[in-house]
PyMOL Python script that loads the backbone (N, CA, C, O; Angstrom):
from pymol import cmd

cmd.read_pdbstr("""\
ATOM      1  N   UNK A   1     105.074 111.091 103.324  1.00  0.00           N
ATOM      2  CA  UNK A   1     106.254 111.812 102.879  1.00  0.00           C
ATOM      3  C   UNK A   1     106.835 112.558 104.071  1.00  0.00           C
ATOM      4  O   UNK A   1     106.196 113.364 104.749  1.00  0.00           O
ATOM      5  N   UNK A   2     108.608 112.080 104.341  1.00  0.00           N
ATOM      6  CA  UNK A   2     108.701 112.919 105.870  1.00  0.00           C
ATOM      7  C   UNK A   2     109.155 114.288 105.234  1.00  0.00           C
ATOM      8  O   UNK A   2     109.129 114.607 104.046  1.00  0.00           O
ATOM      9  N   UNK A   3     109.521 114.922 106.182  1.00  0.00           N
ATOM     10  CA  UNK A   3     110.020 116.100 106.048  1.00  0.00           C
ATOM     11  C   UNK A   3     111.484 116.392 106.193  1.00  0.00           C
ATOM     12  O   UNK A   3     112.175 115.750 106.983  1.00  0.00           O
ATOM     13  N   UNK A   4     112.021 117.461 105.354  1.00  0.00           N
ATOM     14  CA  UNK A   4     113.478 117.046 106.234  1.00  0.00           C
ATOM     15  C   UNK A   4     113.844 118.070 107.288  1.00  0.00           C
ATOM     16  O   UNK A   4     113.423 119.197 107.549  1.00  0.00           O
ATOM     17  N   UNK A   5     115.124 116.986 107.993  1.00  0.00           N
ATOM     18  CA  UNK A   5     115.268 117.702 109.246  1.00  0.00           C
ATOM     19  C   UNK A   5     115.473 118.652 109.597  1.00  0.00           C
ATOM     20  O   UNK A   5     116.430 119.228 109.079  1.00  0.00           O
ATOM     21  N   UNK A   6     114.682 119.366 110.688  1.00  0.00           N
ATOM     22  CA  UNK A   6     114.952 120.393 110.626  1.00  0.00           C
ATOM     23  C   UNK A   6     114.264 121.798 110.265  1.00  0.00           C
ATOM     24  O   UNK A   6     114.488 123.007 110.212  1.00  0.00           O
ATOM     25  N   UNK A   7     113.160 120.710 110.025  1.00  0.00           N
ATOM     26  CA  UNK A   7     111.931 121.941 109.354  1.00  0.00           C
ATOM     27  C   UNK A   7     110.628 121.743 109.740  1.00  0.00           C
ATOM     28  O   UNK A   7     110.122 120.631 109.595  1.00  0.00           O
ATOM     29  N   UNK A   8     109.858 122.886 110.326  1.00  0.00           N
ATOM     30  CA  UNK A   8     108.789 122.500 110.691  1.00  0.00           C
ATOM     31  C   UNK A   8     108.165 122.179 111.999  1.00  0.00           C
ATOM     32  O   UNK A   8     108.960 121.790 112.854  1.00  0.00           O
ATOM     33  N   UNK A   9     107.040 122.249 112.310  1.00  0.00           N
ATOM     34  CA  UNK A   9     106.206 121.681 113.436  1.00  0.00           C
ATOM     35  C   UNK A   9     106.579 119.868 114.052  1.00  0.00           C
ATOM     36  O   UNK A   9     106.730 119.118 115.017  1.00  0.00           O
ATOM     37  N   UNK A  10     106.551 120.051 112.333  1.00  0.00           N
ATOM     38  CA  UNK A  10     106.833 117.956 112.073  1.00  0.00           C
ATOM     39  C   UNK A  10     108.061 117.460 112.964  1.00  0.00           C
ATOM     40  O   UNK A  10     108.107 116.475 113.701  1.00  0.00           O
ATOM     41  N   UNK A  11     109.019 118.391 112.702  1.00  0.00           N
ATOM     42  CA  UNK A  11     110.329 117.905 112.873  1.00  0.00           C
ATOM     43  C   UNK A  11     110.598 116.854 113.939  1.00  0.00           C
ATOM     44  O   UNK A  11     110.553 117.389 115.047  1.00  0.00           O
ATOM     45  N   UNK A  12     110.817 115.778 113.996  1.00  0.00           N
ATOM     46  CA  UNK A  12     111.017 114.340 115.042  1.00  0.00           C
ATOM     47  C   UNK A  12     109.865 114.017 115.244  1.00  0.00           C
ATOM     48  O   UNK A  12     109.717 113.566 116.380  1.00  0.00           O
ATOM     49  N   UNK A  13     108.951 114.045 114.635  1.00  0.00           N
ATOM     50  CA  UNK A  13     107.462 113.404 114.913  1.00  0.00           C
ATOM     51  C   UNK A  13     107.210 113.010 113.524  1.00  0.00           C
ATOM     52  O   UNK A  13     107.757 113.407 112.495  1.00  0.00           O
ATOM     53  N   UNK A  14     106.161 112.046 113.718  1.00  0.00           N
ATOM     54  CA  UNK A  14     105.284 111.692 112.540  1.00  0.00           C
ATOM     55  C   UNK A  14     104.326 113.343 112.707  1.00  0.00           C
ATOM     56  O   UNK A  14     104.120 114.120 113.640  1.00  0.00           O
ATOM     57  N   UNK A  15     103.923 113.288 111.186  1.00  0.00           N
ATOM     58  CA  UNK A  15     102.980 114.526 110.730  1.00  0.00           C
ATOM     59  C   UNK A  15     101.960 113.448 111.064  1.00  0.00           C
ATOM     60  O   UNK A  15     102.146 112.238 111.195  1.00  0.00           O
ATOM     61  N   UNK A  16     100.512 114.365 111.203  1.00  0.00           N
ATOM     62  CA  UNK A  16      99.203 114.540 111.078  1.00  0.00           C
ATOM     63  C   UNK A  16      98.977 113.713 109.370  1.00  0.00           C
ATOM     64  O   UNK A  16      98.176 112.782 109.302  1.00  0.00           O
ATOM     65  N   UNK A  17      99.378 113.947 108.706  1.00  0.00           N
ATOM     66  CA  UNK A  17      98.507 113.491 107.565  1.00  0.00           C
ATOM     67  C   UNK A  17      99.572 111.760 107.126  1.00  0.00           C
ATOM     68  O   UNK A  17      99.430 111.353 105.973  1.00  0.00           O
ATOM     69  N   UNK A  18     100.330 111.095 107.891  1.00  0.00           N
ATOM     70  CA  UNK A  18     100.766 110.066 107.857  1.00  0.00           C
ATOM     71  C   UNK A  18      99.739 109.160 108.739  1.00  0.00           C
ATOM     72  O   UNK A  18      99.077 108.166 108.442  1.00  0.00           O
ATOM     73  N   UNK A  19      99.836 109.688 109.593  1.00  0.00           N
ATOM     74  CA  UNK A  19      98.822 109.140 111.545  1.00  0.00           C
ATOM     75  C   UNK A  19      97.611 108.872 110.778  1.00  0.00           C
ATOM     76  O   UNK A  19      97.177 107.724 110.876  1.00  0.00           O
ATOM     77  N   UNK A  20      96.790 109.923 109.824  1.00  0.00           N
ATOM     78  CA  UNK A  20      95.814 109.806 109.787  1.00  0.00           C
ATOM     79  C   UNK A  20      95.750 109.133 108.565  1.00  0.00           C
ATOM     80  O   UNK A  20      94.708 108.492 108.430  1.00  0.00           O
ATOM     81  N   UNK A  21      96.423 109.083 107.768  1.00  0.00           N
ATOM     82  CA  UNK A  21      96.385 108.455 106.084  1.00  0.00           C
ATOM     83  C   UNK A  21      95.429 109.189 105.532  1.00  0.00           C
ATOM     84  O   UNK A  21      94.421 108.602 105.139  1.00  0.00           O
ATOM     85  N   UNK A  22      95.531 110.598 105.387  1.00  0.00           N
ATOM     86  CA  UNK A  22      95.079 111.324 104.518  1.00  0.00           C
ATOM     87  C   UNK A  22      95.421 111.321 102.812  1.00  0.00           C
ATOM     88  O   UNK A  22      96.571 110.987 102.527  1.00  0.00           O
ATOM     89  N   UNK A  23      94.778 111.564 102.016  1.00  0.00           N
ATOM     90  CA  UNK A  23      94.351 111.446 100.804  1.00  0.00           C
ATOM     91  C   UNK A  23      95.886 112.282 100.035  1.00  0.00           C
ATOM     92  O   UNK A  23      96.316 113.422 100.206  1.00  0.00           O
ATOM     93  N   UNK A  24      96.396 111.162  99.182  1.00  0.00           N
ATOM     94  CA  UNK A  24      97.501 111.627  98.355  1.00  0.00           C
ATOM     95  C   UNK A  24      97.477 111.805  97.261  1.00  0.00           C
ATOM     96  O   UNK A  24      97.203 110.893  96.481  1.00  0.00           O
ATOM     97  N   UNK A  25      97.821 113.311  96.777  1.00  0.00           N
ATOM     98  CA  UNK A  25      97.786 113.501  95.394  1.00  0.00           C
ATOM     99  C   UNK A  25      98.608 112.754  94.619  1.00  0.00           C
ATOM    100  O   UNK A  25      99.790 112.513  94.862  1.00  0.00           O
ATOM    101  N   UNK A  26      97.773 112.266  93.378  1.00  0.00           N
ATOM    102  CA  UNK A  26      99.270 111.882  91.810  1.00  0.00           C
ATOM    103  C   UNK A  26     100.641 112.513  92.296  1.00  0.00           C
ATOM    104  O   UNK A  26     100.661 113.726  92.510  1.00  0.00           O
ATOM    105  N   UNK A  27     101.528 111.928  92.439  1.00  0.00           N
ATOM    106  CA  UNK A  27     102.952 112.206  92.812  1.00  0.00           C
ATOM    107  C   UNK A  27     103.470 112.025  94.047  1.00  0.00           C
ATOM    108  O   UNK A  27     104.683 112.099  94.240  1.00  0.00           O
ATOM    109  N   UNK A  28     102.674 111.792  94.926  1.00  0.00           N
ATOM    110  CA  UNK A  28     102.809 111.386  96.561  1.00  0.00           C
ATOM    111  C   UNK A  28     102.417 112.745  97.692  1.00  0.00           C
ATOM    112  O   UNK A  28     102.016 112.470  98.823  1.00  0.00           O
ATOM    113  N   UNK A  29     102.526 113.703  97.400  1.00  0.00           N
ATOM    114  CA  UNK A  29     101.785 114.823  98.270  1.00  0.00           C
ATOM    115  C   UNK A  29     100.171 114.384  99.095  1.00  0.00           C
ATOM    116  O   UNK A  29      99.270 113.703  98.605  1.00  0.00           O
ATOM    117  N   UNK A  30     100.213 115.055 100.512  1.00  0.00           N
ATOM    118  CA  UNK A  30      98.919 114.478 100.733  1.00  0.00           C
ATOM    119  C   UNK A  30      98.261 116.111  99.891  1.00  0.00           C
ATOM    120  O   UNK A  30      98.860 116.990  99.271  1.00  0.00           O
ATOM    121  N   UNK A  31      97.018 115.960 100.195  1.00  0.00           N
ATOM    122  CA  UNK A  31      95.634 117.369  99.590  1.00  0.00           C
ATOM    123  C   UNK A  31      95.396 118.272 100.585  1.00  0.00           C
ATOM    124  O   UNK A  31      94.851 119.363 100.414  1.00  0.00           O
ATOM    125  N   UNK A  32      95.906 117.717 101.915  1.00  0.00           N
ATOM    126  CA  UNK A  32      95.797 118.508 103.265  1.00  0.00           C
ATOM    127  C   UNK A  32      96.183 120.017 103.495  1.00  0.00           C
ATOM    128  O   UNK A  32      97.345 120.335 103.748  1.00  0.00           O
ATOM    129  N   UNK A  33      95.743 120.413 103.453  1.00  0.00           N
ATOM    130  CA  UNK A  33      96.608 122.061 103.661  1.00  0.00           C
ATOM    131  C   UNK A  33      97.906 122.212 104.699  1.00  0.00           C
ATOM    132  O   UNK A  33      98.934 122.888 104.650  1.00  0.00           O
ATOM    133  N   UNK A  34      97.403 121.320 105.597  1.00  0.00           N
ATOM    134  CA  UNK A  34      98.612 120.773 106.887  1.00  0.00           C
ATOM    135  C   UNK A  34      99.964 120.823 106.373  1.00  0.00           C
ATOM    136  O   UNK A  34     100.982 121.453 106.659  1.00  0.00           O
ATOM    137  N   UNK A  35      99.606 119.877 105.448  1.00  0.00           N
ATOM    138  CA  UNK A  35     100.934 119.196 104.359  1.00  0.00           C
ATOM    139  C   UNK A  35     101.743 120.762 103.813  1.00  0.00           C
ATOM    140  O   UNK A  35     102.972 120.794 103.750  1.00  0.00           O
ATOM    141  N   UNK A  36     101.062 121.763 103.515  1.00  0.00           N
ATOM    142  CA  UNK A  36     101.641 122.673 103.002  1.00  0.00           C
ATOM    143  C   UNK A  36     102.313 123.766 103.326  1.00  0.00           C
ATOM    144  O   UNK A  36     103.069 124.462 102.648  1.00  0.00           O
ATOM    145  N   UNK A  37     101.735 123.906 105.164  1.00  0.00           N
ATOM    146  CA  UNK A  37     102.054 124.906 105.738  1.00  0.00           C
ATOM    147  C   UNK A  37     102.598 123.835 107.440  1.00  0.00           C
ATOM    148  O   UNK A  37     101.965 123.664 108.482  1.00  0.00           O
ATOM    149  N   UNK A  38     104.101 123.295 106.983  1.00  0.00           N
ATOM    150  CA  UNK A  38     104.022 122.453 108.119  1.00  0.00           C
ATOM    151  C   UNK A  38     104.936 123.123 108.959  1.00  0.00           C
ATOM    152  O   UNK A  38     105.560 122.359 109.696  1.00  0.00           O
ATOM    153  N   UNK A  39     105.158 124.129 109.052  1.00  0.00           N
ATOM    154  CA  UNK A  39     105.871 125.226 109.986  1.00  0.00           C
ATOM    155  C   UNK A  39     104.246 124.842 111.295  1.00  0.00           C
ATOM    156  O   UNK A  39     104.743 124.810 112.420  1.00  0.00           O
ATOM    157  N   UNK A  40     103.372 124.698 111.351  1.00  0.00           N
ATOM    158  CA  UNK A  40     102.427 124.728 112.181  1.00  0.00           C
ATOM    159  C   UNK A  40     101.905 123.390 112.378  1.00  0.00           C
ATOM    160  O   UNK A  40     102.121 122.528 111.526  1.00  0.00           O
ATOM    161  N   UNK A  41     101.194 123.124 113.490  1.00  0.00           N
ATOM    162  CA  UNK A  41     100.070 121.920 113.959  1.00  0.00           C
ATOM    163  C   UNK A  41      98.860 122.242 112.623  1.00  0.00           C
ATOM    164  O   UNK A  41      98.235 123.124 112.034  1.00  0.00           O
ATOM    165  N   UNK A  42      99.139 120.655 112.720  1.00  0.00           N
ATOM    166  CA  UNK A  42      97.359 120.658 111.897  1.00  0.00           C
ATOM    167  C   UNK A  42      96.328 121.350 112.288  1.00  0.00           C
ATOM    168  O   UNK A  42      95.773 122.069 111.457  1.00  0.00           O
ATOM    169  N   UNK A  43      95.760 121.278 113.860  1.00  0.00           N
ATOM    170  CA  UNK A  43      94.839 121.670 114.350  1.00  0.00           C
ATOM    171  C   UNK A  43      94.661 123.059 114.712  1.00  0.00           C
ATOM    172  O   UNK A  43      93.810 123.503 115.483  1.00  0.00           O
ATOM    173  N   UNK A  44      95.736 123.839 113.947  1.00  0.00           N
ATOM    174  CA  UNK A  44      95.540 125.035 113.899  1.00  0.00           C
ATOM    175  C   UNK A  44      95.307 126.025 112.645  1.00  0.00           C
ATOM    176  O   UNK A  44      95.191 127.248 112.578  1.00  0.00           O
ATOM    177  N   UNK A  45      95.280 124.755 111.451  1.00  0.00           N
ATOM    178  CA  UNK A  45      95.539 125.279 110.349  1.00  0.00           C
ATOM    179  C   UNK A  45      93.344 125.016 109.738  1.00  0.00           C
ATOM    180  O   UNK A  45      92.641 124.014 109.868  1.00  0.00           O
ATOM    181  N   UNK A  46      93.011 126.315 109.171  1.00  0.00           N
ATOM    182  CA  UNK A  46      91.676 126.109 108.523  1.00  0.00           C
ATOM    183  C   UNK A  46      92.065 125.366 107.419  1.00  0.00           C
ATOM    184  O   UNK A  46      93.164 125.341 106.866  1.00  0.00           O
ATOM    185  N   UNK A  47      90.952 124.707 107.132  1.00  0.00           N
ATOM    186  CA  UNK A  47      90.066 124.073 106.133  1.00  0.00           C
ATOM    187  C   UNK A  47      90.853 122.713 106.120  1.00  0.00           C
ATOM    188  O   UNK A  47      90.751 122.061 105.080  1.00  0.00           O
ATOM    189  N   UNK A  48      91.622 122.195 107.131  1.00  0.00           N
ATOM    190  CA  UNK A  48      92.079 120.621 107.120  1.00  0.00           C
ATOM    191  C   UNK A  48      91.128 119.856 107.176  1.00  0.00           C
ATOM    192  O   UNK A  48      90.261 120.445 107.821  1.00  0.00           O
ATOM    193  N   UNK A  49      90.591 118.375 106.723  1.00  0.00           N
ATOM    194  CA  UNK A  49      89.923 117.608 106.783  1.00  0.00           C
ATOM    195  C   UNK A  49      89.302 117.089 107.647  1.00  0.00           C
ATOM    196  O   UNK A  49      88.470 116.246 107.311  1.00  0.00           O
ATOM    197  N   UNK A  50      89.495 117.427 109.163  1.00  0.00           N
ATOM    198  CA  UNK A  50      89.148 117.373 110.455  1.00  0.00           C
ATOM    199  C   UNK A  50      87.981 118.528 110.997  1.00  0.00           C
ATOM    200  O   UNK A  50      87.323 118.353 112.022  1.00  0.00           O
ATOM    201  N   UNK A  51      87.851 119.786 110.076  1.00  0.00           N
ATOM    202  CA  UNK A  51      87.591 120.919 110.804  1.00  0.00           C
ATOM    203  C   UNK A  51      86.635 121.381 110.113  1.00  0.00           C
ATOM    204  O   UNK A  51      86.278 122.550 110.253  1.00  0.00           O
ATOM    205  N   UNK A  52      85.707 120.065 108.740  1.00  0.00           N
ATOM    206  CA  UNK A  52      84.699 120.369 108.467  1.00  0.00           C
ATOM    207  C   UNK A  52      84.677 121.565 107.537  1.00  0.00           C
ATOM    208  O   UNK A  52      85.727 122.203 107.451  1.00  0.00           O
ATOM    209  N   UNK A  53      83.533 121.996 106.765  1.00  0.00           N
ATOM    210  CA  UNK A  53      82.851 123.184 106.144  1.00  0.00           C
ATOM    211  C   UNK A  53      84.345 124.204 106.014  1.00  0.00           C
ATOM    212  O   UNK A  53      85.329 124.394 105.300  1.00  0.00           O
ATOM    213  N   UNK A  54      83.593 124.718 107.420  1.00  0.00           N
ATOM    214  CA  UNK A  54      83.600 125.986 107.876  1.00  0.00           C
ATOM    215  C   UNK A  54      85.282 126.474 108.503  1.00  0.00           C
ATOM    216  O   UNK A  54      85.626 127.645 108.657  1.00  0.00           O
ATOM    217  N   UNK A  55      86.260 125.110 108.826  1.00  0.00           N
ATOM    218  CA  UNK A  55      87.305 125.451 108.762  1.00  0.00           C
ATOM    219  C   UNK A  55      87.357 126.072 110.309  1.00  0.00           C
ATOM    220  O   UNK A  55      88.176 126.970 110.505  1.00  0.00           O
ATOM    221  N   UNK A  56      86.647 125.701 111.242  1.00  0.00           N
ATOM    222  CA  UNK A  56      86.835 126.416 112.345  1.00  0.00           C
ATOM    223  C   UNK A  56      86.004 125.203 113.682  1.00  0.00           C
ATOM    224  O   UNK A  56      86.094 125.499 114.873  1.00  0.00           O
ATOM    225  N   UNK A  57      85.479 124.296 113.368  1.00  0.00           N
ATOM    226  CA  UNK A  57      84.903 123.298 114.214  1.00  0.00           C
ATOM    227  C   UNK A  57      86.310 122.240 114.567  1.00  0.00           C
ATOM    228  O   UNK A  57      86.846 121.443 113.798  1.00  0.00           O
ATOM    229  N   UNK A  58      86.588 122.488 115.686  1.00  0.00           N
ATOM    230  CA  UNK A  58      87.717 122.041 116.588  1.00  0.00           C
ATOM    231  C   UNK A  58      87.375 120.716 117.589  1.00  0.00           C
ATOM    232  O   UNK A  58      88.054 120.160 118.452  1.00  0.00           O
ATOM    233  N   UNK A  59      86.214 120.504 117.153  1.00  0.00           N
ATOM    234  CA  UNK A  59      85.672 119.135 118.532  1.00  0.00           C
ATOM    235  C   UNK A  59      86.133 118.134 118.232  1.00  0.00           C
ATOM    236  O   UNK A  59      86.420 117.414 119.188  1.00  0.00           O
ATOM    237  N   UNK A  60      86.560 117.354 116.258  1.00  0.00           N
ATOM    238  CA  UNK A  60      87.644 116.353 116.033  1.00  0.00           C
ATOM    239  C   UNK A  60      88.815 116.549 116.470  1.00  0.00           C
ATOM    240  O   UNK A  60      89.505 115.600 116.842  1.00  0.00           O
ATOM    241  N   UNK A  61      89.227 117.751 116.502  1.00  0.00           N
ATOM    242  CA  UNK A  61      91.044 117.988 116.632  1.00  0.00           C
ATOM    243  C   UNK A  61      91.017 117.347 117.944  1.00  0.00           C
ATOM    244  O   UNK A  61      91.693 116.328 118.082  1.00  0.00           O
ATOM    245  N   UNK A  62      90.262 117.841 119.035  1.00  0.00           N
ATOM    246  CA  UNK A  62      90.054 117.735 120.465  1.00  0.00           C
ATOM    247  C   UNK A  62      89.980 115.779 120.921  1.00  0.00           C
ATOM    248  O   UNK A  62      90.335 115.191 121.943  1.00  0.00           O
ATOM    249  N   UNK A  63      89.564 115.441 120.054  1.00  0.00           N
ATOM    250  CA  UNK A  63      89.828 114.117 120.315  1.00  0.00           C
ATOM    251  C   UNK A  63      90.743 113.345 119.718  1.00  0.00           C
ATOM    252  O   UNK A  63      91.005 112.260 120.237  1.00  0.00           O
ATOM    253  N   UNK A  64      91.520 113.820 118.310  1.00  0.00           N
ATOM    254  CA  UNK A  64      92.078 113.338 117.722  1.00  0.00           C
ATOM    255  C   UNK A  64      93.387 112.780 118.362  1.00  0.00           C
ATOM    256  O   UNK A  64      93.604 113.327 119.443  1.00  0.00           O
ATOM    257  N   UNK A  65      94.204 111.970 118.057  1.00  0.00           N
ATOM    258  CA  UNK A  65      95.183 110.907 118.374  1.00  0.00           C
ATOM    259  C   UNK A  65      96.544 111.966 118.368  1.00  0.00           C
ATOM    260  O   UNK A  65      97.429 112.067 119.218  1.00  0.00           O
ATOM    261  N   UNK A  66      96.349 112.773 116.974  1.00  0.00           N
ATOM    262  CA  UNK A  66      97.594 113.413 116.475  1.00  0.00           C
ATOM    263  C   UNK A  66      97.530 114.702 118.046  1.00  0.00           C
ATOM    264  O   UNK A  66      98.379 114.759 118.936  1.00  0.00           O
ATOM    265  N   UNK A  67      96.460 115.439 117.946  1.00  0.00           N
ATOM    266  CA  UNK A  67      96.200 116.279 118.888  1.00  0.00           C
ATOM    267  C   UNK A  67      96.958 115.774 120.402  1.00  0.00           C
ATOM    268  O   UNK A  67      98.010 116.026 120.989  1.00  0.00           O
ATOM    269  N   UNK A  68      95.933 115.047 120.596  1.00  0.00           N
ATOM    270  CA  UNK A  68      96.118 114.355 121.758  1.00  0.00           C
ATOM    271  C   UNK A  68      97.628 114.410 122.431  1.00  0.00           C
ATOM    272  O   UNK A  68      98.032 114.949 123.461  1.00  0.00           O
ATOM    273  N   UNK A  69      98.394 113.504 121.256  1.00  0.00           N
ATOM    274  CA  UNK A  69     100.084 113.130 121.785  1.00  0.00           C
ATOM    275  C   UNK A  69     100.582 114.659 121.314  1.00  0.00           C
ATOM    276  O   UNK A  69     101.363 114.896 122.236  1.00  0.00           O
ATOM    277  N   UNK A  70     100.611 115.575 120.650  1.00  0.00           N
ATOM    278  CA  UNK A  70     101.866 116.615 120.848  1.00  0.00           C
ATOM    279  C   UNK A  70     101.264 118.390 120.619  1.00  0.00           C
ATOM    280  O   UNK A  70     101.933 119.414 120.486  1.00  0.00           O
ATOM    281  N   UNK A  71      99.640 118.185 120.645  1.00  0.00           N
ATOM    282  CA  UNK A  71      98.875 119.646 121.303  1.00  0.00           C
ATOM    283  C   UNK A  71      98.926 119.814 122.667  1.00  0.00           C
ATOM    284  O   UNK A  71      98.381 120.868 122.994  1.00  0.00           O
ATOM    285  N   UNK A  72      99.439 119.087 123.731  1.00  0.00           N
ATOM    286  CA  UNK A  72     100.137 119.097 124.702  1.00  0.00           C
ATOM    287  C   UNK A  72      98.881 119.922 125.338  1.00  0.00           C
ATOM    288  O   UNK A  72      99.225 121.058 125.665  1.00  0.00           O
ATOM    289  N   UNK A  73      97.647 119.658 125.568  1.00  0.00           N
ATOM    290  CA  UNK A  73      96.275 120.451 125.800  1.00  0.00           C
ATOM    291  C   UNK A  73      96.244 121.806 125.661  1.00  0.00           C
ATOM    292  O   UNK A  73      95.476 122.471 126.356  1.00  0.00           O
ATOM    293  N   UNK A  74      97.134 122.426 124.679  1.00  0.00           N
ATOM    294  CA  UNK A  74      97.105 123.564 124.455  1.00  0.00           C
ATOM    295  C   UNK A  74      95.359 124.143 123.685  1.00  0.00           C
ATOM    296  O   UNK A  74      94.588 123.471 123.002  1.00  0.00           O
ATOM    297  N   UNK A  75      95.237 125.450 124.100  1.00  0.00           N
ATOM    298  CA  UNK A  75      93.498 125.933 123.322  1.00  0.00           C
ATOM    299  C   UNK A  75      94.148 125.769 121.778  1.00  0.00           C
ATOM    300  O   UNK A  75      95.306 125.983 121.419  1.00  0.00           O
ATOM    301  N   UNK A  76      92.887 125.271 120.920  1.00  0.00           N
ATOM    302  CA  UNK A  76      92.954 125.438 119.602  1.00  0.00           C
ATOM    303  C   UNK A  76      92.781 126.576 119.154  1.00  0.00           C
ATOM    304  O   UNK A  76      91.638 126.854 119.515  1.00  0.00           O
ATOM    305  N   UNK A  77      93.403 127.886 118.287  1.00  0.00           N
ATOM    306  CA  UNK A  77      93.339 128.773 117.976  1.00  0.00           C
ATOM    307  C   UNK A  77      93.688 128.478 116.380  1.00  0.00           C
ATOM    308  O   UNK A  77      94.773 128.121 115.921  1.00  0.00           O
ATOM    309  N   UNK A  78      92.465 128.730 115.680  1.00  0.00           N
ATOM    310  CA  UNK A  78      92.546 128.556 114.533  1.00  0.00           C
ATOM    311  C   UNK A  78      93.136 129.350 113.062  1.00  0.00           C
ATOM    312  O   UNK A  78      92.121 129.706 112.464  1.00  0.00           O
ATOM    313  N   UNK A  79      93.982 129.629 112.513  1.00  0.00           N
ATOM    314  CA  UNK A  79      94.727 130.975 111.988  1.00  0.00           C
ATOM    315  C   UNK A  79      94.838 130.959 110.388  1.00  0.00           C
ATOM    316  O   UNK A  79      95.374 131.897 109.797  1.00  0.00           O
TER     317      UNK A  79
END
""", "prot")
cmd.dss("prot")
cmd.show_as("cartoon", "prot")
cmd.util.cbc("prot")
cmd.orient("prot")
């Protein structure tokens, strides 16, 4: 589901939960928290599907594809 223009982290990029084919609720929404708060990067947002338990283990983001092309090697700071 894109976003519209103009809004968001997303804006002219594919999101994080397309790249990754994360899990879509009945109605087309992904379950991602990403999805909900897309003013921000995935890899900064707790309890995304990448970051485990505890909502704070950053060593997937760090390799991840989405990361990779537009975390621009910025530190993960988790919020």
């Amino acid at each position: 589901m894109a976003l519209p223009k103009g809004k968001g982290f997303w804006e002219g990029k594919t999101a994080c939960w397309e790249v990754r084919g994360c899990e879509v609720k009945p109605g087309g929404a992904p379950s991602c928290p990403a999805y909900k708060r897309q003013e921000q990067p995935c890899w900064v947002i707790k309890g995304t599907i990448c970051k485990g338990e505890s909502g704070m283990d950053v060593s997937v983001c760090k390799i991840c594809k989405v990361y990779k092309e537009y975390g621009k090697g910025e530190d993960i700071k988790v919020s």
